[in-house]
FIKOL-210265 format. One record per atom (N, C-alpha, C): y, x, z; residue in three letters. Coordinates in pm, whole numbers, plus 50000, padded with zeros to 5 digits. Atoms other than C-alpha are relative to their C-alpha. Layout:
<atoms>
YXZALA...
</atoms>
This chain:
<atoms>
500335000049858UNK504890650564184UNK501015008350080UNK499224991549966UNK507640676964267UNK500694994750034UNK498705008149951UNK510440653964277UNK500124984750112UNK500105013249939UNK508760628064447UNK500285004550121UNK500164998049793UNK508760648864804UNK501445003949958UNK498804988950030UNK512210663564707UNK500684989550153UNK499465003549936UNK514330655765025UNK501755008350053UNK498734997550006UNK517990655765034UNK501064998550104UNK499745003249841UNK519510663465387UNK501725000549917UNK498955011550053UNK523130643265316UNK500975012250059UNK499114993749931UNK524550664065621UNK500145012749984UNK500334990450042UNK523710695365496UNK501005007049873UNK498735002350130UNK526030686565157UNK501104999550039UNK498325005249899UNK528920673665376UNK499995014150017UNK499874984649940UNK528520707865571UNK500385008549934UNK499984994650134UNK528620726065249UNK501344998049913UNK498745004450079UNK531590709065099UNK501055006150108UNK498674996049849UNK533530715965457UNK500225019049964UNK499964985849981UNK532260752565430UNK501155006949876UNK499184998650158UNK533840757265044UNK501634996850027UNK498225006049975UNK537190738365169UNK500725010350105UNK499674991349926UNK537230760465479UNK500075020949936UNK499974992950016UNK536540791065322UNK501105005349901UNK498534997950085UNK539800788365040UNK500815001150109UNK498635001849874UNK541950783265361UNK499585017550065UNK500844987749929UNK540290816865534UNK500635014349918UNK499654990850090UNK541320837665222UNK501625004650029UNK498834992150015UNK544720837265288UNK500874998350113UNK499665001749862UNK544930826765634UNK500625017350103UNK499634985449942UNK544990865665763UNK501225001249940UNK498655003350025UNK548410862065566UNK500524997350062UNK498975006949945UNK550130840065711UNK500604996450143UNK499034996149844UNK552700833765982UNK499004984150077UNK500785004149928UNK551470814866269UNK500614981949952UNK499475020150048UNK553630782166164UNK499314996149841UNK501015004250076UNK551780786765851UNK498434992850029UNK501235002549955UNK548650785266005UNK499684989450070UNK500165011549961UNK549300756466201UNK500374992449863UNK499815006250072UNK550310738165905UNK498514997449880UNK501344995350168UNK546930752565678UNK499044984250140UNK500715006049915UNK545080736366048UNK500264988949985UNK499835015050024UNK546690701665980UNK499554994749875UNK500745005550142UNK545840698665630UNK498465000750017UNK501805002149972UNK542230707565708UNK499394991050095UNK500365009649878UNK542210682666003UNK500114990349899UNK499855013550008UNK543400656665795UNK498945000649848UNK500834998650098UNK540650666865506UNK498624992450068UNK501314995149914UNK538010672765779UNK499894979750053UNK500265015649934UNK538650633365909UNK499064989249882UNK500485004950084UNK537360620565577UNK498255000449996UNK501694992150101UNK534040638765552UNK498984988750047UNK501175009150009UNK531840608265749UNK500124987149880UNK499945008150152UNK533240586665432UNK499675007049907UNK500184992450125UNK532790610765200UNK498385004650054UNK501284998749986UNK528880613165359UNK499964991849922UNK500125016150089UNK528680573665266UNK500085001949879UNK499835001650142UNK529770578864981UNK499605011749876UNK501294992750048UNK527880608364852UNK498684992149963UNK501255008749973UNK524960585364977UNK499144991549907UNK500095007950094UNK525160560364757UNK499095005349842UNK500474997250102UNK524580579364429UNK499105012450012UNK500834994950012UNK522420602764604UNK498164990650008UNK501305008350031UNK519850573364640UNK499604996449907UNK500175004750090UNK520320563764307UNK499295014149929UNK500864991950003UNK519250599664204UNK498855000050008UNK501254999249947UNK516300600564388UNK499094988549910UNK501165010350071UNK514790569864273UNK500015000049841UNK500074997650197UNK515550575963856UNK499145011350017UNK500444989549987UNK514130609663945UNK498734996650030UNK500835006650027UNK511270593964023UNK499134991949967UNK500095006550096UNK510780570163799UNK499665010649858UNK500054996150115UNK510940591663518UNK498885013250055UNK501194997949980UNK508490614763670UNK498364991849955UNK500735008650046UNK506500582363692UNK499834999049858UNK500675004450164UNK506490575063323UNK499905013749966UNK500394990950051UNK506050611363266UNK498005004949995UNK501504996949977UNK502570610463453UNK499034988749908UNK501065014350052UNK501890575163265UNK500605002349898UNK499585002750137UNK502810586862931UNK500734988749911UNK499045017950070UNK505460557462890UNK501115004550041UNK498494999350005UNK508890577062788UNK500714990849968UNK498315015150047UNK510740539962671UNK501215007050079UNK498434998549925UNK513170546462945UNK500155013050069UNK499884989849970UNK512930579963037UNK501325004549960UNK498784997250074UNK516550588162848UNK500814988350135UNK499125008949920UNK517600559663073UNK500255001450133UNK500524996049854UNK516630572763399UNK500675008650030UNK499484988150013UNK517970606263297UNK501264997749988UNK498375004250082UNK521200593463182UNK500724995650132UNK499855000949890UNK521370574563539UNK500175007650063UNK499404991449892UNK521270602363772UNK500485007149919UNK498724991250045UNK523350623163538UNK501294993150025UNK498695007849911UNK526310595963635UNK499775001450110UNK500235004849833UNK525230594263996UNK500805020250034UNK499784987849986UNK525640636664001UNK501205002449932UNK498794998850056UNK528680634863790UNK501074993350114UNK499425004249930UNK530060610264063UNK500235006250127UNK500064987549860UNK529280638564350UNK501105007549942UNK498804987650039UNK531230664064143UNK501334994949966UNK498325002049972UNK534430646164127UNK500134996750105UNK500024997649846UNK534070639864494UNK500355012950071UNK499954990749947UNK533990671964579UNK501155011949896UNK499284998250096UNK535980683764258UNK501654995150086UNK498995006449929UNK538870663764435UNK500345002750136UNK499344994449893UNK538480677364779UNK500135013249999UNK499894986450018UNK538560710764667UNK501434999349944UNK498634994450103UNK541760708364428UNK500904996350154UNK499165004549914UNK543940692764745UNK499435015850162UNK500094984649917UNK542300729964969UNK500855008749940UNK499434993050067UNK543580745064697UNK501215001549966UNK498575004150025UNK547010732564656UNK500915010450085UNK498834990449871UNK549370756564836UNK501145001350002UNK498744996449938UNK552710766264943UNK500365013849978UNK500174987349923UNK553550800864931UNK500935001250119UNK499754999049874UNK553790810265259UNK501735000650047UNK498594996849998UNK557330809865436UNK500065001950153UNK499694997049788UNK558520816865823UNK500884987250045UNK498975005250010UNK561380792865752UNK499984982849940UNK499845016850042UNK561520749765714UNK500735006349835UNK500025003850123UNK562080744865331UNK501074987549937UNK499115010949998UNK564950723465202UNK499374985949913UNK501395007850017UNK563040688265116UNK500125001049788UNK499894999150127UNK565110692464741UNK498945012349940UNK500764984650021UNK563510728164690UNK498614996349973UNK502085009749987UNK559670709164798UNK499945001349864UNK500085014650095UNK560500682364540UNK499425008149898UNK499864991650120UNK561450711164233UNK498845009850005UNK501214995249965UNK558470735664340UNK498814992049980UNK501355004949980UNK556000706864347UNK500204999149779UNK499974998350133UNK557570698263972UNK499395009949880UNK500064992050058UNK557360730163844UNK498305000349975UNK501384995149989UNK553500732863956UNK498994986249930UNK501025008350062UNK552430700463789UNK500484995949844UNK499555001250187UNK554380701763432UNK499795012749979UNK500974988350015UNK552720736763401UNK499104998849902UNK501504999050056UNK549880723263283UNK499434996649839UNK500035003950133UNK548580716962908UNK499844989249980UNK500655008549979UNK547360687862984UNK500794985350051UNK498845003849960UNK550910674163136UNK500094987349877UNK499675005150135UNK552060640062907UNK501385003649981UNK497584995650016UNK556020638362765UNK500354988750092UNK499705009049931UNK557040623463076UNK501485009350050UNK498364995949992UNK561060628763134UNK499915003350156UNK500335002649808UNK561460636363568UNK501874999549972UNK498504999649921UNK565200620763665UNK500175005750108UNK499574999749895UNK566510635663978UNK500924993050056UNK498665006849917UNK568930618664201UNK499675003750154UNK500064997749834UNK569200640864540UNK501024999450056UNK498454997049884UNK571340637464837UNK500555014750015UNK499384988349959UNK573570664464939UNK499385001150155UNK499924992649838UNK573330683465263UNK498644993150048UNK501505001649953UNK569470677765262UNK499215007450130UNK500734990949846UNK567320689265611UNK498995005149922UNK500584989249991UNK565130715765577UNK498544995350103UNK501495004349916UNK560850707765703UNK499275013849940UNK501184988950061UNK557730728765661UNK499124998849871UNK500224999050169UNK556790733765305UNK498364995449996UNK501105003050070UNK553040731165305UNK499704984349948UNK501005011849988UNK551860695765373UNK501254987949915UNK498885008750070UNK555390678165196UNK499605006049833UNK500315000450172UNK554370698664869UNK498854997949947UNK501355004650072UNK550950690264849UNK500304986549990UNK500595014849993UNK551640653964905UNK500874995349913UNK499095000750109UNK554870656064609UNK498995002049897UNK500524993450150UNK552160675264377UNK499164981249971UNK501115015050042UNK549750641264416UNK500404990649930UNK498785009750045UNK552630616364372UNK500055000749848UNK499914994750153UNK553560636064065UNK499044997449899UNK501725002750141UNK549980637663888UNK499784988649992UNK500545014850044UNK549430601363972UNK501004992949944UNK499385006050119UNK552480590963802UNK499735006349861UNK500914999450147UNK551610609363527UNK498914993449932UNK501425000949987UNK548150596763531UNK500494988849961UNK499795009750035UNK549870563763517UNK500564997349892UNK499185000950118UNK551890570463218UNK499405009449876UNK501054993950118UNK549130586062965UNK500994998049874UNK499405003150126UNK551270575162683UNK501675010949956UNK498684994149980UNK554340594162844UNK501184987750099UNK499475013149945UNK557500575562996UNK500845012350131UNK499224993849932UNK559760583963266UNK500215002150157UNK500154996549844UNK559820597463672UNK501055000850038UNK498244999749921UNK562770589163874UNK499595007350145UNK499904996149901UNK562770609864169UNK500935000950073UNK498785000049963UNK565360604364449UNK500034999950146UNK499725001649884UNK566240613264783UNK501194992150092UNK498465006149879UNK568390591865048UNK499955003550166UNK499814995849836UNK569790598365384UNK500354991150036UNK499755008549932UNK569760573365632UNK501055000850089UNK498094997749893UNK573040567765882UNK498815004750108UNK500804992549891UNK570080581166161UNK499705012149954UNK500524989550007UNK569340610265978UNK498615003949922UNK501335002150110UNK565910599765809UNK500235003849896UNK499784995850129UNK565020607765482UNK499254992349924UNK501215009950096UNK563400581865207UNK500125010249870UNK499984994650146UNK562180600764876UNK498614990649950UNK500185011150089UNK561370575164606UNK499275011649879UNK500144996550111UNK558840582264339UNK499554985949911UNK500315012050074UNK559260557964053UNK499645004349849UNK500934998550087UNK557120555363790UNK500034988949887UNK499715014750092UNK556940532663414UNK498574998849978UNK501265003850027UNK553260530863466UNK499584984850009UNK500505013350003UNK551100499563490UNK499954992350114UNK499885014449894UNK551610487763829UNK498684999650078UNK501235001649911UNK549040479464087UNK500114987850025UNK500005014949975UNK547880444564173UNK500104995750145UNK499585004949823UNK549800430464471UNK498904998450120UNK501075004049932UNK546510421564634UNK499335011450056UNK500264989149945UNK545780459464663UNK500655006350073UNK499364994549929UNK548390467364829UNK500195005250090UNK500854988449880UNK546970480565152UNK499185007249988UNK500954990150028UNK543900492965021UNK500765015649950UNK500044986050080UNK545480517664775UNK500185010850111UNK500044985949880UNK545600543365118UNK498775001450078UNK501214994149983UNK542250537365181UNK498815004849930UNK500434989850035UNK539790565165136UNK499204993549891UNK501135002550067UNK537530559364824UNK500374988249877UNK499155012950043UNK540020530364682UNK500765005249868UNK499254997650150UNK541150535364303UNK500484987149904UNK499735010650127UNK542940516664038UNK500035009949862UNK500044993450194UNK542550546063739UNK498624992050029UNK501345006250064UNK539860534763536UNK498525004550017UNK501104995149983UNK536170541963590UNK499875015649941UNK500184987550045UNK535580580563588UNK501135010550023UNK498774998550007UNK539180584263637UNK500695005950161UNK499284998649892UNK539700591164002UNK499214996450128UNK501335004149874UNK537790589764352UNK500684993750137UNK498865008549904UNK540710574364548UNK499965007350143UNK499854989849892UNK541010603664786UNK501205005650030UNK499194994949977UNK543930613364724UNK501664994750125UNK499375012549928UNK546470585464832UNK499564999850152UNK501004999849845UNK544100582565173UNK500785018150061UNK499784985149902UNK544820623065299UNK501875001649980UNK498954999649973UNK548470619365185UNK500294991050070UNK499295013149918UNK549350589065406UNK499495010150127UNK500224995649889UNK547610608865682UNK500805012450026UNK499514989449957UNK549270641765616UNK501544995450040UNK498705009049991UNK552980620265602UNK500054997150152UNK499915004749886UNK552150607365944UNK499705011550101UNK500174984349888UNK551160641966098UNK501435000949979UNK499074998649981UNK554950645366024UNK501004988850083UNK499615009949883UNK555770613666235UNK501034988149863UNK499015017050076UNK556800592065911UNK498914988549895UNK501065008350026UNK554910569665691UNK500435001349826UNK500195004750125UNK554170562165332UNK500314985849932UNK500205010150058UNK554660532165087UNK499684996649870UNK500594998450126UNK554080516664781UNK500294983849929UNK499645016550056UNK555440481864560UNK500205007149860UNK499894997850158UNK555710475164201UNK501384993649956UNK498255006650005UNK559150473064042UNK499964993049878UNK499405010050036UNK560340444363902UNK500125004549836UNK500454998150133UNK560610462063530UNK498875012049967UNK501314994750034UNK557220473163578UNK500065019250028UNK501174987149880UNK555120506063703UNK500294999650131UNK500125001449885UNK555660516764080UNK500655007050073UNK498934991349910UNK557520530564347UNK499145002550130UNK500375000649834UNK556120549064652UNK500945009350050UNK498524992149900UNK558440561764869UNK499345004150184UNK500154990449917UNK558030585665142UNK501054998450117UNK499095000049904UNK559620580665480UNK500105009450105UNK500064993249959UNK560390607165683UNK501245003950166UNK498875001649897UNK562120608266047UNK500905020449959UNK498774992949936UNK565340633966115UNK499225013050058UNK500734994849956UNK563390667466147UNK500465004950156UNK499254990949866UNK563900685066528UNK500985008850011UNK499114991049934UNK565490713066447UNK501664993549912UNK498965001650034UNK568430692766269UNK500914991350094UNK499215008449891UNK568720672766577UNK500915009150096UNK499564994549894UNK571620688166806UNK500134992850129UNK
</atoms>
């Protein structure tokens, strides 16, 4: 009878997840220089735009909750455990599917920069974001090529190395077996900048090809990924006034490449 009144205010969770995301940023905000701080404020804007999808989609497996939860009450009061294991087993996926939701917008609060006063040269990003995602134990044997331009421009470090670290893990992610990361910057005769990450993973199916940037949209495998990530980097890319992409090459896995206009202060 306990679980039957149980009521689960949705907005309350959202609120809660915001507070946790806001409060990592807060810690080291009294740090930082004020161009930091605008930069911490854009990443949390472009977090903070997600959260009425990330209600929805809480939603979902909090209804499914609720009703196993009472169900298995039910056969508890009518002495008929058959499916009680089954019920239980249900909202333990449905609550497992919250915590990589929120598991996922926490690691991308968490991602940082250390602080600087000073634009960042975009090679420097690239090698910094490297360093912070072959770190890990967990890393496969995946080779990283470089191929950078010379006489590279100089941007603001936060929101270019969180959106290199993503790139990075999801080619990995794509290459479980191992395999190889071409990374490469070009300079356009305007001054632009394209950086290419290519990957010998499995490829995405042409037909997804717009989705994969929207929020909630995955191709890892069930359990594997909450398709959040892709979604806040295309938005943080365009807070810099350039855009994202994404095709599959011709001897297989994928290339997304990063477009980036001619920053201001290199314009004279």
């Amino acid at each position: 009878m306990f679980f039957r009144n149980i009521k689960l205010d949705l907005a309350l969770i959202v609120s809660s997840i915001c507070v946790m995301v806001d409060s990592e940023a807060i810690r080291s905000t009294t740090q930082m220089s004020l161009l930091k701080s605008e930069a911490e404020t854009e990443r949390l804007a472009a977090i903070g735009k997600f959260t009425a999808k990330i209600a929805h989609e809480l939603n979902n497996p909090l209804d499914g909750i609720l009703r196993y939860i009472n169900l298995s009450c039910r056969s508890v009061e009518l002495n008929n455990t058959e499916k009680l294991n089954e019920y239980l087993n249900s909202s333990r996926q449905g609550i497992l599917r919250m915590v990589k939701i929120v598991r996922e917008l926490l690691e991308f609060s968490r991602c940082r920069y250390l602080p600087t006063e000073e634009p960042v040269r975009i090679d420097q990003i690239i090698e910094d974001a490297i360093k912070t995602c072959t770190g890990r134990s967990d890393t496969p044997p995946v080779q990283i090529v470089r191929d950078f331009a010379q006489e590279l421009p100089k941007y603001p470090a936060t929101n270019l190395f969180q959106i290199f670290c993503n790139l990075i893990k999801n080619a990995f992610d794509s290459m479980g077996d191992g395999g190889t990361l071409e990374i490469s910057t070009t300079t356009k005769s305007n001054g632009d900048i394209a950086i290419e990450f290519r990957d010998m993973g499995h490829g995405f199916d042409p037909a997804d090809k717009e989705a994969l940037f929207e929020p909630f949209f995955t191709t890892k495998t069930q359990g594997g990924g909450t398709g959040l990530g892709l979604a806040i980097c295309k938005d943080l890319v365009a807070r810099h006034g350039g855009h994202i992409t994404a095709t599959n090459r011709a001897e297989g896995g994928s290339m997304f490449t990063i477009h980036l206009p001619r920053p201001v202060e290199a314009i004279k």
